[in-house]
N, C-alpha and C positions, 0 to 999 in steps of 0.2 A: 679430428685426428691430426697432431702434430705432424708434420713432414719436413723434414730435412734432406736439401738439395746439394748434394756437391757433384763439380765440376771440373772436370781435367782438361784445362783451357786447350792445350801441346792438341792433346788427341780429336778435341773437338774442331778445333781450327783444321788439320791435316786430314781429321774424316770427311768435314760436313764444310766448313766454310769456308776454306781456301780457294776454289774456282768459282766460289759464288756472290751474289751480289748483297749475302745478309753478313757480311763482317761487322757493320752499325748493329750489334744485336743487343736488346733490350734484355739482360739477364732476368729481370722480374720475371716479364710477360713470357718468357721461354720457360723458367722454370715451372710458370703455373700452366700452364699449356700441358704440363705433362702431369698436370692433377689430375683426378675424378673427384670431383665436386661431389655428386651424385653418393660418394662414401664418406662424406663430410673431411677430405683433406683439406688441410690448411698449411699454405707457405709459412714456417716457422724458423726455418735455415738457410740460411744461402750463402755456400762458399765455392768462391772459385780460385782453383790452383795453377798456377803458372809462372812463367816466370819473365825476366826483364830479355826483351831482343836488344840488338844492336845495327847501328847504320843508322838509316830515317826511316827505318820500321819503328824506331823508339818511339819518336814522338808521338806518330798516329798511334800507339799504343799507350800512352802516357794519354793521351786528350781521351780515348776511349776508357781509362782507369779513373779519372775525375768525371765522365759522364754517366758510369755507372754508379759510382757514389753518392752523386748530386742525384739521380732518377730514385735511388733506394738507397738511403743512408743504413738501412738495417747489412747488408751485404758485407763480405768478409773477404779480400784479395789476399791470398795468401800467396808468397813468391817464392819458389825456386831458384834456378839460378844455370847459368849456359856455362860447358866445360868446353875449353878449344885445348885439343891436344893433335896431336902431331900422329901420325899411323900411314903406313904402306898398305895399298890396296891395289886389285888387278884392275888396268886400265880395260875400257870394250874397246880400245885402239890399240893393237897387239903391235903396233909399230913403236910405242911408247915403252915398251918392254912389258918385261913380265909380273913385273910391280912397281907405281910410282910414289911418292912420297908426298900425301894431302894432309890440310887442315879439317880438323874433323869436328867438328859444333854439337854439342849433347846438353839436350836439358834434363836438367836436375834435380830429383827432390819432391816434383811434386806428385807421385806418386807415392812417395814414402807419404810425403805433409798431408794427402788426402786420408789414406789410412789411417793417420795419429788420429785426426781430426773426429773424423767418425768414430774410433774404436771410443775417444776420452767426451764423445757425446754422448753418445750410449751409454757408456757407464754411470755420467753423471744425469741418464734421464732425462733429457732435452727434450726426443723426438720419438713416434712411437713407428713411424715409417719413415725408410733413408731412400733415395735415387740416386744411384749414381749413373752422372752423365761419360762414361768411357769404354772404352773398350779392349782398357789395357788387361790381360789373365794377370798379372803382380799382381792385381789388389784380392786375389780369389782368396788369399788367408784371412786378413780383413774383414771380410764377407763374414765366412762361415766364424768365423768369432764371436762378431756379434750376434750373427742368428743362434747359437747354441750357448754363448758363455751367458747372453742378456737374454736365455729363452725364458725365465721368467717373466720379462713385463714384454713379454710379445713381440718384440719386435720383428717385422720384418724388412727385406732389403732387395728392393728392385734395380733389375739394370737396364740403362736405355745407352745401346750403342751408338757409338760415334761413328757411323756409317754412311760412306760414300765409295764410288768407283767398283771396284771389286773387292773391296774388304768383307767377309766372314764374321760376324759373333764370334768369340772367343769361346773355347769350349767348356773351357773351364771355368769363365764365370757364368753361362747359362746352368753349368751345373750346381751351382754353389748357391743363386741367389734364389729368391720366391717366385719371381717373374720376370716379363720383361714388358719394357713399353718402347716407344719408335717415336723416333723424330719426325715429324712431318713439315715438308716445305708450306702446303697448304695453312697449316696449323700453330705450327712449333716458328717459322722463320719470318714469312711474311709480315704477318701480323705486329711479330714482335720485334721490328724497328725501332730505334730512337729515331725522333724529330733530327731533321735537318741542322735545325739550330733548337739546341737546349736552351728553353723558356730559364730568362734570369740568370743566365752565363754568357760569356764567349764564349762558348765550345760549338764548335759546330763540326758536324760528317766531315774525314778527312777529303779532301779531292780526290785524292787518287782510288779514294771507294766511289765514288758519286757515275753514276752511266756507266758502272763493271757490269758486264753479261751472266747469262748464267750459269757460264761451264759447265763443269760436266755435273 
């Protein structure tokens, strides 16, 4: 069974790896972590959607973009893109008044670019099972398109949320997809590390990931 992996980098970073010590993640071995074997899936897609930071988050994100490439050249970075605009918001310092004047940082796009992705995979017969790694409810139209417009060649479409702290399933895409499957630290994180230093490149673990804790 063909299987098609995409991956809403935004939501997975802020649900699951931001306080933890698997940021070096091996997209392969993540993605196939969330196979069953056992029903003859096969990794046949792998896209991840995200987009470019800024500061010297860049770099360590740039050497993690040539590490996953070089680890699995089949893999697919698709990029959004960050919007800075300007908005009044209420301070929790009520001395500051009743509204101040902040820069506001939004990413972009790749919630739209995951949806194109999978709706014009499915059409064109790629995969016969999709995962999506997120837990954004936007993508629930998405969803239920493929499962009813391509309900001729069977498809179905699982979601594995992007869960951490007190974050919920979305309700709307529990309701829309086939199932759901779960991330596992055990399973899904550990295991699936990049080497320290990528065999045959420079690239090596940023420092500033190298002895991170586990947070929360």
């Amino acid at each position: 069974m063909r299987v098609a992996v995409y991956i809403d980098g935004f939501d997975l970073y802020y649900g699951v790896l931001r306080h933890s010590k698997y940021k070096w993640l091996d997209l392969q071995k993540f993605a196939e972590s969330l196979l069953e074997p056992e029903q003859d899936e096969q990794l046949e897609i792998l896209k991840y959607f995200t987009a470019r930071v800024g500061g010297t988050a860049n770099r360590r994100q740039e050497i993690c973009f040539r590490a996953l490439r070089h680890n699995w050249p089949k893999i697919e970075i698709i990029e959004g893109y960050y919007l800075k605009t300007k908005t009044e918001m209420v301070p929790v310092d009520p001395r500051l008044g009743n509204k101040i004047e902040v820069w506001k940082h939004e990413e972009k796009g790749s919630d739209v670019n995951l949806a194109i992705h999978m709706v014009d995979d499915a059409w064109r017969n790629k995969y016969d099972l999709a995962l999506i790694v997120t837990n954004d409810g936007d993508l629930h139209g998405a969803v239920q398109l493929v499962r009813h417009r391509y309900n001729d060649m069977r498809i179905r479409v699982g979601v594995v949320p992007s869960l951490g702290g007190d974050r919920k399933i979305s309700r709307v895409l529990k309701k829309v997809s086939d199932f759901r499957r779960n991330i596992s630290r055990e399973v899904s994180l550990e295991p699936a590390q990049l080497p320290d230093h990528i065999p045959g490149k420079e690239l090596r673990k940023p420092n500033k990931w190298i002895g991170e804790g586990e947070g929360r």
